[in-house]
C-alpha positions in Angstrom: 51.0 36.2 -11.0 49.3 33.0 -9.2 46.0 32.0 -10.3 43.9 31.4 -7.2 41.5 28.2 -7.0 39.0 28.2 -4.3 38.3 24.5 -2.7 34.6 25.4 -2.2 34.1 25.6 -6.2 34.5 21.9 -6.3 33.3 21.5 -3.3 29.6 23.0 -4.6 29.7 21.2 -7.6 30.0 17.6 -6.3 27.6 18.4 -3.8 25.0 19.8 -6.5 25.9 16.5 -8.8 25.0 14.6 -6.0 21.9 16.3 -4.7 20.7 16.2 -8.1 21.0 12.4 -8.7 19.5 11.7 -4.8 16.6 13.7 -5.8 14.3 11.0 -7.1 10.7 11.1 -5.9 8.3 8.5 -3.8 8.7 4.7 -4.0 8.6 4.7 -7.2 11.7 2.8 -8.9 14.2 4.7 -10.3 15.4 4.0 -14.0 19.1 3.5 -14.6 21.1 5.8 -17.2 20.2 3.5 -20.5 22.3 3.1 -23.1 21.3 0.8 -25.8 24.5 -1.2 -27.2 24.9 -1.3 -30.9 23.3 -3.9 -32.4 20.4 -4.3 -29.8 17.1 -4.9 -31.1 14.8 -2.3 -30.1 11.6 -3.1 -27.6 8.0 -3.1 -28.1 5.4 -2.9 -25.4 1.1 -2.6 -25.5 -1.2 -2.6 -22.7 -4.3 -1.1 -21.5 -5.2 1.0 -18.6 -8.5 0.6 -17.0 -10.3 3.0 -14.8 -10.1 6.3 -12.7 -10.3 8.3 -15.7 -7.2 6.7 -17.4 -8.8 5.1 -19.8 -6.5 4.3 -22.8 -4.8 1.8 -24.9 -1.1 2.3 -25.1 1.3 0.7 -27.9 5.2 2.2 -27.4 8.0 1.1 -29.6 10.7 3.0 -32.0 10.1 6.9 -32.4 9.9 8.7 -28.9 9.2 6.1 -26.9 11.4 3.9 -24.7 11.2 0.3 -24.2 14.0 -1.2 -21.9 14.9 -4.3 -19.8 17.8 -3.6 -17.6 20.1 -5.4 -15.3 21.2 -2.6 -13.7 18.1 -2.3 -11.6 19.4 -1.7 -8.0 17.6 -4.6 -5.7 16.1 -5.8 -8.1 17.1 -8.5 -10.7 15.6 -6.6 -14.0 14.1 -3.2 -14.3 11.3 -3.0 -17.2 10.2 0.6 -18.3 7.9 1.1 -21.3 7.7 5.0 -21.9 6.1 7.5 -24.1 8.9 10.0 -24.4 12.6 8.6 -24.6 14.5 12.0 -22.9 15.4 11.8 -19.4 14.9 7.7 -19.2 11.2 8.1 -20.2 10.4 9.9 -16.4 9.5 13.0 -17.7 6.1 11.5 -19.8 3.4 8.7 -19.1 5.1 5.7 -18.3 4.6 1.6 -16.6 7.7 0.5 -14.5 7.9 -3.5 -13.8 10.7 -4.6 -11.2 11.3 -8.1 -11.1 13.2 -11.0 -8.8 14.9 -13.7 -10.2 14.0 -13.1 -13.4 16.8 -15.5 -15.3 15.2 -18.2 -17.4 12.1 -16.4 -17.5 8.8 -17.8 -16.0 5.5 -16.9 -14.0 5.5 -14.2 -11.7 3.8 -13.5 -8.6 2.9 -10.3 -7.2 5.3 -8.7 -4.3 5.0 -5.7 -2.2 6.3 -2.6 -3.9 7.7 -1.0 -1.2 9.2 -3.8 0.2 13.1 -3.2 -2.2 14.3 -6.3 -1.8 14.2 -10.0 -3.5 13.9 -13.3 -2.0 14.1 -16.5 -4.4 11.1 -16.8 -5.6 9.8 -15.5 -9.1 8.2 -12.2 -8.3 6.9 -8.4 -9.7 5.8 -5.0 -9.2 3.9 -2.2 -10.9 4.1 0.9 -11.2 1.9 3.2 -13.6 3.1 6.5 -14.0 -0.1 9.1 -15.4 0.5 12.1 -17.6 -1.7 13.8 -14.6 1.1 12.8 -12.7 -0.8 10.1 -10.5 1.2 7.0 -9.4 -0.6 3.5 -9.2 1.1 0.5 -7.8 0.1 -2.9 -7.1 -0.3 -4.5 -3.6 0.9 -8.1 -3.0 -2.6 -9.2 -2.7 -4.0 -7.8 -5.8 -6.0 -10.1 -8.2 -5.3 -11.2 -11.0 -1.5 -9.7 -11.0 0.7 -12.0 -13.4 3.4 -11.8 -15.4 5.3 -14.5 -17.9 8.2 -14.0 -19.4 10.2 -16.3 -22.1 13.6 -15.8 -22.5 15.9 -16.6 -25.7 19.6 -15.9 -24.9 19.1 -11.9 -24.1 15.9 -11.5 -25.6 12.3 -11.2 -23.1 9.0 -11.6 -24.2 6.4 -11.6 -22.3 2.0 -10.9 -21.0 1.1 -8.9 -18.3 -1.7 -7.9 -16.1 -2.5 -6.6 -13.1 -6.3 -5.4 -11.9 -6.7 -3.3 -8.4 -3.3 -1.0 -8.7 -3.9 1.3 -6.0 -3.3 5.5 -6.2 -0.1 6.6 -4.5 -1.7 8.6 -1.4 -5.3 8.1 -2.7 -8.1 5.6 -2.9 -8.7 5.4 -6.8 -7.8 2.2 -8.5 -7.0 0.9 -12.1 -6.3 -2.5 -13.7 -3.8 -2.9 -16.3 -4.4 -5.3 -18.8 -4.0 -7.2 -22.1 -0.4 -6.6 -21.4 3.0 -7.7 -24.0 6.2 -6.6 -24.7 9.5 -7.1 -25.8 13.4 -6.1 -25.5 16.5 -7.4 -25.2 18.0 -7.7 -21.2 20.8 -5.1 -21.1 
């Protein structure tokens, strides 16, 4: 007796894998799959959120958070996410996502669009903080006060942070992060 394999099976299951990795939400940035290699030096981040009700000082490193600085960031040159929880990349919790352009060598960053996914060749940033009410804030290219410097040592980033005037995804409340540090080793 022949077993009998139906082509639509695998059919359904590649197109479920695929709908399932397609499905990410909004502008936000989307973290790669991370992986910390052996022998990496785990991250630290700290910051402070200001206004709108989301009042709080945040300090992430070792236990369940995630700290990570990734090359494989899509258009970007570096994807940064400090985040409370460290299943599913840190999305499923509170979390800050920095993209960054020509980050190599560290330096002083401006502020860029964030929904503009691409990089010129200047030094440049974006925002993104991620509520546990599930509100989005993001910076706009004009906000005040928005910089970022980074000093790199072979793969190691440190760096300060701030960024007043991030503005509600599809609302009109605003907060300012600041008193921003971290760092992590560039995977």
């Amino acid at each position: 007796m022949r077993a009998y394999t139906s082509p639509v099976i695998p059919l359904v299951f590649v197109s479920v894998l695929w709908l399932t990795a397609c499905s990410g939400g909004g502008g936000s940035p989307t973290a790669p799959d991370m992986q910390m290699p052996p022998g990496t030096m785990p991250g630290s981040a700290s910051f402070e959120i200001v206004g709108s009700g989301q009042d709080q000082v945040v300090s992430y490193g070792g236990g369940g958070n995630l700290v990570f600085c990734s090359r494989d960031a899509g258009w970007a040159s570096l994807f940064i996410r400090f985040a409370e929880q460290n299943v599913g990349n840190g999305g499923a919790g509170p979390h800050l996502d920095i993209d960054l352009c020509a980050h190599a060598g560290g330096g002083t960053f401006s502020p860029k669009d964030p929904r503009d996914p691409s990089c010129g060749g200047a030094k440049t940033w974006d925002i993104w903080w991620h509520g546990a009410d599930g509100s989005v804030f993001t910076n706009q290219a004009s906000s005040p006060g928005c910089t970022l410097q980074i000093s790199q040592s072979a793969l190691r980033l440190s760096g300060s942070f701030q960024c007043r005037s991030l503005l509600e995804d599809g609302g009109s409340r605003t907060i300012d992060v600041v008193n921003g540090s971290f760092d992590c080793t560039e995977t």
